[in-house]
N, C-alpha and C positions, 0 to 999 in steps of 0.2 A: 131660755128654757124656763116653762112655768112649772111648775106643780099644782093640782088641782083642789082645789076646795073639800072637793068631797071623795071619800074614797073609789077610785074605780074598780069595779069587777069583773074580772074578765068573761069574755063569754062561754058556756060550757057547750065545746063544739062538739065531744066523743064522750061518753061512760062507757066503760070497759072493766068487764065484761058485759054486755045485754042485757042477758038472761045469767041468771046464776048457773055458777060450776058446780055440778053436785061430783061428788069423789068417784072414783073408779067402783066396779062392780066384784067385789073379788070374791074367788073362791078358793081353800085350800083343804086338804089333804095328806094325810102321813101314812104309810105303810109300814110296818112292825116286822123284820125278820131277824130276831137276838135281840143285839143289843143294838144295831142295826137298821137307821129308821132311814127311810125314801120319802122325800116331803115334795108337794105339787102343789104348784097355785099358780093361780088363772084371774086375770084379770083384763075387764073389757070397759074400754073409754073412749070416746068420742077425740076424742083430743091426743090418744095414742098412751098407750105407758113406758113409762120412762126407766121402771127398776122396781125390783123385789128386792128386800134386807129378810133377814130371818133372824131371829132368837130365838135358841134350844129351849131353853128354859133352863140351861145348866152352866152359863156365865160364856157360853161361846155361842158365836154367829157369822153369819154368810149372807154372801147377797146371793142372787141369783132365783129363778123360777122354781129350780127342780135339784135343789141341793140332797145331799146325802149327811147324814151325821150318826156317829157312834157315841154311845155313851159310853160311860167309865162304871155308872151302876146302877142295879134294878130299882125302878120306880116309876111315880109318875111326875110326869113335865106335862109344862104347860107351855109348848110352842107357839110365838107370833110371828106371822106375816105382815109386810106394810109392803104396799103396794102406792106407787106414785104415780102420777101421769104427768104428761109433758110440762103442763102448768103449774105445777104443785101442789095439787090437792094429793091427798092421802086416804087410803083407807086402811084398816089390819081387822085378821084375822086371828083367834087362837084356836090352836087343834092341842085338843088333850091328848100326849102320846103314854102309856104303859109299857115300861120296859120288863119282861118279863125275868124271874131272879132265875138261877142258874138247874 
């Protein structure tokens, strides 16, 4: 067994990815009925998606596309969306929600 004088490097046979991944395309959405909000997000990738998270803006969250959340009191929140695809790339959205007071 020799070892070689010079350092050797290996050949670079694959880079991966290509082309760069740019993040999913997302869009979202919140409907107001009370206290009572309907949130929607949409998101389109080549590569497929993988999962929605949400944050209310009010110290609770959910995953899913098309969650429903109630608040505890009138204001305004600042809800986000992230959105992932298969690979890992990420994007978020914030929808400004107004809880109307009583």
């Amino acid at each position: 067994w020799q070892t070689p004088d010079t350092p050797v490097v290996p050949p670079l046979l694959e880079q991966w990815p290509l082309v760069p991944d740019p993040p999913p395309h997302l869009q979202a959405s919140a409907s107001v009925a009370g206290s009572t909000v309907s949130f929607d997000a949409s998101a389109l990738d080549p590569d497929g998606i993988g999962g929605y998270w949400w944050s209310f803006g009010d110290l609770a969250s959910a995953p899913g596309a098309t969650p429903v959340h109630t608040y505890r009191a009138p204001g305004t929140y600042r809800a986000t969306v992230w959105a992932s695809d298969r690979l890992g790339r990420t994007a978020a959205k914030v929808v400004d929600v107004v809880v109307p007071g009583p």
